[in-house]
Biopython code that builds the backbone (N, CA, C, O; Angstrom):
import numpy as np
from Bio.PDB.StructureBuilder import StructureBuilder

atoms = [
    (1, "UNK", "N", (86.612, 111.648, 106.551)),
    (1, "UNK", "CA", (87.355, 112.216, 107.651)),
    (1, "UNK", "C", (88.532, 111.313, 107.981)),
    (1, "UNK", "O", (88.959, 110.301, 107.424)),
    (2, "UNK", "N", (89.040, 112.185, 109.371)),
    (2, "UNK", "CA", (90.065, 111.259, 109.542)),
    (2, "UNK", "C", (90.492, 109.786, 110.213)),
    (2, "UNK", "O", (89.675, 109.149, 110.879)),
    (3, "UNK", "N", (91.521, 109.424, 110.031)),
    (3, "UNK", "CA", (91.867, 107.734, 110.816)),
    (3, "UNK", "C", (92.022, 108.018, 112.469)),
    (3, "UNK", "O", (91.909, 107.091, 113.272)),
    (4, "UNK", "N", (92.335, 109.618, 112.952)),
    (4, "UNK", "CA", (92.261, 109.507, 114.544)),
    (4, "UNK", "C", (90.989, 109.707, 114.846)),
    (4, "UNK", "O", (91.079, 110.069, 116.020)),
    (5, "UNK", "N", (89.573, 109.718, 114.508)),
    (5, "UNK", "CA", (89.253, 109.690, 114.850)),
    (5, "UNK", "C", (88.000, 108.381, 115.202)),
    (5, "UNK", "O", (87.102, 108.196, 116.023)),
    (6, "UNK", "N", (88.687, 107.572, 113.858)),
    (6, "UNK", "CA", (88.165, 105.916, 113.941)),
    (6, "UNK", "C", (89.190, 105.375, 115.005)),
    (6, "UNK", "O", (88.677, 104.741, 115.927)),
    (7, "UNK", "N", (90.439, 105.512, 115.023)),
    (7, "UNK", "CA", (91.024, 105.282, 116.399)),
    (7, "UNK", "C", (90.709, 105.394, 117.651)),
    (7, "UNK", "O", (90.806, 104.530, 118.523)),
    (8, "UNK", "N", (90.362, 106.373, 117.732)),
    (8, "UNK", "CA", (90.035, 106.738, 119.046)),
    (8, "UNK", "C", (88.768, 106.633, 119.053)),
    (8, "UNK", "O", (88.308, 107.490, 119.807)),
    (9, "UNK", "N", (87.935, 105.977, 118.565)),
    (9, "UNK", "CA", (86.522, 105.418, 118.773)),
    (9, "UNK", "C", (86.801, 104.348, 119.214)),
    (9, "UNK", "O", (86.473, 104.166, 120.386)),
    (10, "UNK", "N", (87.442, 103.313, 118.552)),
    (10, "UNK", "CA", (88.035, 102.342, 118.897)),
    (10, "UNK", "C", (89.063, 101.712, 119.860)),
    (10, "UNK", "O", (89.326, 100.573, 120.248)),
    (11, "UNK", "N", (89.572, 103.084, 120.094)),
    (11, "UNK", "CA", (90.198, 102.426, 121.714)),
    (11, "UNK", "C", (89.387, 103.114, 122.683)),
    (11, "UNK", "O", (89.908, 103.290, 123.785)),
    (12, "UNK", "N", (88.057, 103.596, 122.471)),
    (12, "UNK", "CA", (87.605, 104.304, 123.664)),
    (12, "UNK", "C", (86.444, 102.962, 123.952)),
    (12, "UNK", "O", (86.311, 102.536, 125.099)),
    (13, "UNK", "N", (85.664, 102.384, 122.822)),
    (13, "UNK", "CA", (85.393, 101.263, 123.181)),
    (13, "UNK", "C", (86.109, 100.203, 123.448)),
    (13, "UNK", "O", (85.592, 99.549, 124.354)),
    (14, "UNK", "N", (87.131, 99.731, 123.022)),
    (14, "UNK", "CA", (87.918, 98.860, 123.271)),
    (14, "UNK", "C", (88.093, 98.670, 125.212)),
    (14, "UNK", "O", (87.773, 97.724, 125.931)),
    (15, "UNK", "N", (88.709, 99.971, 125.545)),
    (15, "UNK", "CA", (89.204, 100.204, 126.905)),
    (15, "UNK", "C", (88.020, 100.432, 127.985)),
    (15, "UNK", "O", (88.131, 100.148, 129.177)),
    (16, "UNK", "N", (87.057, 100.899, 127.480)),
    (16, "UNK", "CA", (85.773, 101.177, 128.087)),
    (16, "UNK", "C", (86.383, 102.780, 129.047)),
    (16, "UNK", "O", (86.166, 103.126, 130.208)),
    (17, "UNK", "N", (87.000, 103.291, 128.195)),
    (17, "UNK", "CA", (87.060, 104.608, 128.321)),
    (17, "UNK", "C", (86.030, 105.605, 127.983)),
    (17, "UNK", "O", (85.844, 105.761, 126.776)),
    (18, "UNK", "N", (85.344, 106.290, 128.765)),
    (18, "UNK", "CA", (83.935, 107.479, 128.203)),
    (18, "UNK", "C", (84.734, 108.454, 127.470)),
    (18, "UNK", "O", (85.959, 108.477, 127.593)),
    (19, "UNK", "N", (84.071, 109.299, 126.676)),
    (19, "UNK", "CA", (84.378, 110.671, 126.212)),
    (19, "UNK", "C", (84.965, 111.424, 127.267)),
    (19, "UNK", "O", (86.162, 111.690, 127.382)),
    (20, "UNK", "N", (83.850, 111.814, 128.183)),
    (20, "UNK", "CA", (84.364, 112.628, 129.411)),
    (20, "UNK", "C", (85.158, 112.364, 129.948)),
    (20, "UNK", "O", (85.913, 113.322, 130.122)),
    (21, "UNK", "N", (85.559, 111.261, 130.489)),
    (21, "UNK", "CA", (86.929, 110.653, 131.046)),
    (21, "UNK", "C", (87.863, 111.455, 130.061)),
    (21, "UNK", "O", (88.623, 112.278, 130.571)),
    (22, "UNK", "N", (87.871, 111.287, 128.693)),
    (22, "UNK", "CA", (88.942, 111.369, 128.034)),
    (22, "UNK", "C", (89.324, 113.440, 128.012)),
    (22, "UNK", "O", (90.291, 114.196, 127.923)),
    (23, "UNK", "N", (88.096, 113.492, 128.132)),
    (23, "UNK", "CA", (87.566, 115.464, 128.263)),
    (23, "UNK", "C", (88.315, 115.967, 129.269)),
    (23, "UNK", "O", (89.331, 116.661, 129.233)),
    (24, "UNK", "N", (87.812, 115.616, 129.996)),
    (24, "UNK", "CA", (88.674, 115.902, 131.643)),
    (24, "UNK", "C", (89.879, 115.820, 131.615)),
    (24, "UNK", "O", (90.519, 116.832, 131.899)),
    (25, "UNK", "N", (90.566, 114.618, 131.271)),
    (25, "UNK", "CA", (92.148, 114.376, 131.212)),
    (25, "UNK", "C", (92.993, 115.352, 130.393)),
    (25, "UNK", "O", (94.182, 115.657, 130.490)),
    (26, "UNK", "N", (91.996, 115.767, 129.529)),
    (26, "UNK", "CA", (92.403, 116.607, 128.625)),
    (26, "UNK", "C", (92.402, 117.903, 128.610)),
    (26, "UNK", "O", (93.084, 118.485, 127.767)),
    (27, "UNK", "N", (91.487, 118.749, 129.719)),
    (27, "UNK", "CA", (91.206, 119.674, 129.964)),
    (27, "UNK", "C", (90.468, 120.535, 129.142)),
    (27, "UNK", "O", (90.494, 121.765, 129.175)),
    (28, "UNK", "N", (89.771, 119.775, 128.359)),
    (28, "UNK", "CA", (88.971, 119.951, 127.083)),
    (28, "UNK", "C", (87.249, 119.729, 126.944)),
    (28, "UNK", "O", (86.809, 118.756, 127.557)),
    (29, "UNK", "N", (86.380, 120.471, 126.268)),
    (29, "UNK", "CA", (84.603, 119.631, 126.322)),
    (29, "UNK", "C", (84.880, 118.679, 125.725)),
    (29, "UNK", "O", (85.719, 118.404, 124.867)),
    (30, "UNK", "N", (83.684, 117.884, 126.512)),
    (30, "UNK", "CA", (83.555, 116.255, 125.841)),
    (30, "UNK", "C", (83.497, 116.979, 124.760)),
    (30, "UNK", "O", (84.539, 117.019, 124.106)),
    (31, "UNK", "N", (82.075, 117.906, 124.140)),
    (31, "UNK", "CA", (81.773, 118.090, 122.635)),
    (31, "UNK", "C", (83.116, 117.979, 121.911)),
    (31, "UNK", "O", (83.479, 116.809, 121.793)),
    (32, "UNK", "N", (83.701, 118.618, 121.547)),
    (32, "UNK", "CA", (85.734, 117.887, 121.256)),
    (32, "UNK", "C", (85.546, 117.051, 121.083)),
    (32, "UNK", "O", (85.058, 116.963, 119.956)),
    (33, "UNK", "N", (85.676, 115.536, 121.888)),
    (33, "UNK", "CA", (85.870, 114.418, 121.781)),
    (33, "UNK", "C", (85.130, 113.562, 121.230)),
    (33, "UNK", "O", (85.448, 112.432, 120.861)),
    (34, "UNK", "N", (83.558, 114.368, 121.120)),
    (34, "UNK", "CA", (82.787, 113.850, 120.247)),
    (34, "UNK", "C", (82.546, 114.009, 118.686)),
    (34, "UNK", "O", (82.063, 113.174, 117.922)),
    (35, "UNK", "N", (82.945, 115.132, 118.437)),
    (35, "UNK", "CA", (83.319, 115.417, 117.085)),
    (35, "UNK", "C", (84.411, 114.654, 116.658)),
    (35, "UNK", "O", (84.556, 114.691, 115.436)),
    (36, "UNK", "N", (85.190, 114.003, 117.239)),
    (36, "UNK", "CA", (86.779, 113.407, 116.984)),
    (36, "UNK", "C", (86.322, 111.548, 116.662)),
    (36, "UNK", "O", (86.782, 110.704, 115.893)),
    (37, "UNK", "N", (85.436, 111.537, 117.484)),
    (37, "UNK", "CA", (84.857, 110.074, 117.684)),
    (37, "UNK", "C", (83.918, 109.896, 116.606)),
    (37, "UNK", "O", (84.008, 108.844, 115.973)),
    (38, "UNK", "N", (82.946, 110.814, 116.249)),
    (38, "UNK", "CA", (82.361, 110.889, 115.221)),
    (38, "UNK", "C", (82.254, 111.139, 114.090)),
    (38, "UNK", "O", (81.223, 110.970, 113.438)),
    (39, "UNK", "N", (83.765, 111.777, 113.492)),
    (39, "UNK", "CA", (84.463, 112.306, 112.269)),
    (39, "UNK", "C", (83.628, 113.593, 111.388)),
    (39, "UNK", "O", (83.277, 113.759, 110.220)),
    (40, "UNK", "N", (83.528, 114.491, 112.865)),
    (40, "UNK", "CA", (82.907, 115.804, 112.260)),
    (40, "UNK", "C", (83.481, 116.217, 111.939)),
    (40, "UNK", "O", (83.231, 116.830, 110.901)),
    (41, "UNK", "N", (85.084, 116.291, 112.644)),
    (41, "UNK", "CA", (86.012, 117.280, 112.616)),
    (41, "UNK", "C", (87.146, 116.371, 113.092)),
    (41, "UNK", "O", (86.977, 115.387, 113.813)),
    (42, "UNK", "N", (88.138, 116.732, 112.689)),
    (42, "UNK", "CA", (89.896, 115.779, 112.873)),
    (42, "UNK", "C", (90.529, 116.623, 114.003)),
    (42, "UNK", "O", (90.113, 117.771, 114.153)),
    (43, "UNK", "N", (91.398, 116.198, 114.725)),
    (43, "UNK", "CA", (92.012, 116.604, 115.593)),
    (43, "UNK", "C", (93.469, 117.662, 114.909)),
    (43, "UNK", "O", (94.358, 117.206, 114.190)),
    (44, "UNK", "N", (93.399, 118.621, 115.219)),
    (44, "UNK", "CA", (94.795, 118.913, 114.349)),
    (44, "UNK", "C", (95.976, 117.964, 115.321)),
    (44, "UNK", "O", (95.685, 117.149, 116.196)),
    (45, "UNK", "N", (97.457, 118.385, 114.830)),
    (45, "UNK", "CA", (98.501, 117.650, 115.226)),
    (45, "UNK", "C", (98.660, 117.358, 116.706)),
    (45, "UNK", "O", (98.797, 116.246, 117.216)),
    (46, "UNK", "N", (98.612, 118.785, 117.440)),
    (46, "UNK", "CA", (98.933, 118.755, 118.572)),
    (46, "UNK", "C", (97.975, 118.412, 119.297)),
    (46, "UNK", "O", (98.259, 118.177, 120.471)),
    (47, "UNK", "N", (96.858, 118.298, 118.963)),
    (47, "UNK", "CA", (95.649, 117.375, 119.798)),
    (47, "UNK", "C", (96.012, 116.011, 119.715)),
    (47, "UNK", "O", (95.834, 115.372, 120.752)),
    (48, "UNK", "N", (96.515, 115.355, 118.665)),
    (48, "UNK", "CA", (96.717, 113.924, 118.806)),
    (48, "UNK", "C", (97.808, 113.616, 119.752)),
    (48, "UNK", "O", (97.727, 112.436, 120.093)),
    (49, "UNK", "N", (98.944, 114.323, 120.386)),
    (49, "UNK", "CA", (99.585, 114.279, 120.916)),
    (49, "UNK", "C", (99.118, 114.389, 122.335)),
    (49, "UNK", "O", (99.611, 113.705, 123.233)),
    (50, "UNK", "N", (98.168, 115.254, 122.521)),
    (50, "UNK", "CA", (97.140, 115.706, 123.747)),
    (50, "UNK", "C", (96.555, 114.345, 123.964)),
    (50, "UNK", "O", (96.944, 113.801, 124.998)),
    (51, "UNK", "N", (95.870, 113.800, 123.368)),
    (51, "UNK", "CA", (95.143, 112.488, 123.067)),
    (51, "UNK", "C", (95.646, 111.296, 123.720)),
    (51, "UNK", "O", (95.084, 110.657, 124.609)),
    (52, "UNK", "N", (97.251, 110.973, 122.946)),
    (52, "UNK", "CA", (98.041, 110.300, 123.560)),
    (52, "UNK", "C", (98.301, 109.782, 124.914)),
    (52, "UNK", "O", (98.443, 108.726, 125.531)),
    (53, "UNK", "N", (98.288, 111.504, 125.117)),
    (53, "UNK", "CA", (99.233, 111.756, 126.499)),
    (53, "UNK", "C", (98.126, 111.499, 127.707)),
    (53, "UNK", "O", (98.511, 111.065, 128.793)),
    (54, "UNK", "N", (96.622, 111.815, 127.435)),
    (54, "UNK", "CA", (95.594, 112.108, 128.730)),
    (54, "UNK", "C", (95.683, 110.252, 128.212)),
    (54, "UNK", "O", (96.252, 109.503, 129.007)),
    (55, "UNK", "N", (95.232, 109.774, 127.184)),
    (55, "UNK", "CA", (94.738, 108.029, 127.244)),
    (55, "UNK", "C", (96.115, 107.243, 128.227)),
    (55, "UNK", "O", (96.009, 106.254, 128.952)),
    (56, "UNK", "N", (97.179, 107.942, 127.988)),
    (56, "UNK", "CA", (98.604, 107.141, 129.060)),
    (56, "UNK", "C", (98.415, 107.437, 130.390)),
    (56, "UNK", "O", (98.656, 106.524, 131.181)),
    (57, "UNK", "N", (98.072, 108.406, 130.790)),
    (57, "UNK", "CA", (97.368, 108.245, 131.828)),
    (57, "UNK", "C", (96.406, 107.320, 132.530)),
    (57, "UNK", "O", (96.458, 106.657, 133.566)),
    (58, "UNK", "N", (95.551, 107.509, 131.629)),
    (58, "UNK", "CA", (94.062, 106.607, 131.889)),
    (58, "UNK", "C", (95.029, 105.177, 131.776)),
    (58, "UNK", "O", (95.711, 104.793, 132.726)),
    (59, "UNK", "N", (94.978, 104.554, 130.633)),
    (59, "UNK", "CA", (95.779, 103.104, 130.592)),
    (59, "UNK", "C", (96.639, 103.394, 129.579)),
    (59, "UNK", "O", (96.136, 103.727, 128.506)),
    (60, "UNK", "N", (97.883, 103.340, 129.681)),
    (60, "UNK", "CA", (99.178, 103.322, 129.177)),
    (60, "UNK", "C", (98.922, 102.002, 127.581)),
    (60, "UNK", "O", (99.605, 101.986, 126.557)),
    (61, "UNK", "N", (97.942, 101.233, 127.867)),
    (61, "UNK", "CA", (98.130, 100.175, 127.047)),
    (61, "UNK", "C", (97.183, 100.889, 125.590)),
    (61, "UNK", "O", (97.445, 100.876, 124.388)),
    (62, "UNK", "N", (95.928, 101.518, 126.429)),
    (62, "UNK", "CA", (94.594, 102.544, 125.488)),
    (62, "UNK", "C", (95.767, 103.499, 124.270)),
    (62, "UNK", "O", (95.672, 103.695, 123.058)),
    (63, "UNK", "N", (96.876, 103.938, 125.350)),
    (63, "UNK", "CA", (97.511, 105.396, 124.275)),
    (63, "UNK", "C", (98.566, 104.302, 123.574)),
    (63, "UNK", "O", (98.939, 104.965, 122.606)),
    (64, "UNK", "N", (99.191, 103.166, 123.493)),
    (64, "UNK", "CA", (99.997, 102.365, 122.793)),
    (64, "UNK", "C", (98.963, 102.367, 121.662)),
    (64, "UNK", "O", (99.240, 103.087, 120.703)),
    (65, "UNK", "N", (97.797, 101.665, 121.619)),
    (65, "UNK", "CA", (96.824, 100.955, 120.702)),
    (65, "UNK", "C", (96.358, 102.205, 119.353)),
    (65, "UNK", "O", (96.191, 102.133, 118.136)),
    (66, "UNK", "N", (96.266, 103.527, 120.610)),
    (66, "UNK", "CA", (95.778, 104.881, 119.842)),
    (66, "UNK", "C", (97.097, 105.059, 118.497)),
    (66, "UNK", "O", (96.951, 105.006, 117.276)),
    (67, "UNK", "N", (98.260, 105.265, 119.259)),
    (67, "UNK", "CA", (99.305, 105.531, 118.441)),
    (67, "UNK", "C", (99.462, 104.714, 116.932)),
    (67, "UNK", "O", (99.649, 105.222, 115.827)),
    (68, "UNK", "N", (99.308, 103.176, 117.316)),
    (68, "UNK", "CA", (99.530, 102.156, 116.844)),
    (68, "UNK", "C", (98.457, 102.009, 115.839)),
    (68, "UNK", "O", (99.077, 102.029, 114.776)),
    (69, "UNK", "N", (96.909, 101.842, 115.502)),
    (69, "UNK", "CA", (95.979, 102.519, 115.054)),
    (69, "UNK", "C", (96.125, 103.539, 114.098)),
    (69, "UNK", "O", (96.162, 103.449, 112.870)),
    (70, "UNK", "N", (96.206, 104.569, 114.867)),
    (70, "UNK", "CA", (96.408, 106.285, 114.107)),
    (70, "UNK", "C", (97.600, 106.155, 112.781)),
    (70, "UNK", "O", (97.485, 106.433, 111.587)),
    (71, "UNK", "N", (98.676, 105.652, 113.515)),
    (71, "UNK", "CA", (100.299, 105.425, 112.554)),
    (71, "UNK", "C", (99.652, 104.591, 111.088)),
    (71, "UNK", "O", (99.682, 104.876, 109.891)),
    (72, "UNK", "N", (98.883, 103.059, 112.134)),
    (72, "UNK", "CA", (99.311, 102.586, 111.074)),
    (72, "UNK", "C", (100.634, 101.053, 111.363)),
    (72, "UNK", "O", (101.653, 101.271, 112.018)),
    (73, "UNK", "N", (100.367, 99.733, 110.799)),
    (73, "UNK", "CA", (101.804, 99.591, 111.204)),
    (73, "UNK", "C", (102.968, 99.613, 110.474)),
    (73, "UNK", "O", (103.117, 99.121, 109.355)),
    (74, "UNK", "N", (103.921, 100.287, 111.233)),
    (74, "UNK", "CA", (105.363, 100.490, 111.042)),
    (74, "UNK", "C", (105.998, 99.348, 109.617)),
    (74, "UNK", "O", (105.612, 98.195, 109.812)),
    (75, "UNK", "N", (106.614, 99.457, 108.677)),
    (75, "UNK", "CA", (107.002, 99.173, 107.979)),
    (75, "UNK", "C", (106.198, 97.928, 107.203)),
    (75, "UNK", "O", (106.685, 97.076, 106.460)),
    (76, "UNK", "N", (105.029, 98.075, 107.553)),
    (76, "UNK", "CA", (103.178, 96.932, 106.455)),
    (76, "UNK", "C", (103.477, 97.792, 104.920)),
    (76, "UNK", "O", (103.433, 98.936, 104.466)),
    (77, "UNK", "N", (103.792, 96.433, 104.512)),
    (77, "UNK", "CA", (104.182, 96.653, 102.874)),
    (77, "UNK", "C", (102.860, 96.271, 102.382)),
    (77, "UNK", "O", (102.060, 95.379, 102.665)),
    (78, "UNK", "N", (102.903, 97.487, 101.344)),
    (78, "UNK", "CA", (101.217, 98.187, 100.059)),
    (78, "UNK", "C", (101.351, 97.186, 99.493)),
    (78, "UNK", "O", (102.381, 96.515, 99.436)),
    (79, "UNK", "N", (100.176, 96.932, 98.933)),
    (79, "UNK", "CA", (100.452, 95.605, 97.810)),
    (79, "UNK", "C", (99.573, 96.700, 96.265)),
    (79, "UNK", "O", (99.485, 96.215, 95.137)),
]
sb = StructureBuilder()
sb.init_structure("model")
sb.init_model(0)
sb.init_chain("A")
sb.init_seg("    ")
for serial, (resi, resn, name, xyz) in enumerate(atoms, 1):
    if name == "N":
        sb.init_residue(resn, " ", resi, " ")
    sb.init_atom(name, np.array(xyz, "f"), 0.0, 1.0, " ", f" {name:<3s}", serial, name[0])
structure = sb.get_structure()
């Protein structure tokens, strides 16, 4: 499965953010967020953007880390 959803496992422990917290913000079931956390199922595009946007809310620093994570970093040369 996919890398958003090892991300966002990882900044949800990281931040000590719950699922539901993240459900709510989102206007979404936890079940969602648990499939995403657990790599049942990938978020399509515009959920990661959804994702983003409810964790900047919660802590602005949680949706930097998500982005940052998910991306990848910016110009890390393959060997």
């Amino acid at each position: 499965m996919g890398r958003a959803g090892k991300a966002l496992k990882q900044v949800l422990e990281n931040y000590d953010i719950t699922q539901n917290r993240l459900a709510v913000e989102m206007g979404i079931s936890r079940s969602s967020v648990h499939r995403w956390v657990y790599e049942i199922g990938d978020p399509v595009a515009d959920a990661v953007i959804d994702i983003r946007d409810a964790l900047h809310k919660i802590n602005s620093e949680a949706a930097e880390e998500f982005i940052r994570l998910y991306l990848g970093v910016v110009g890390e040369e393959k060997e």
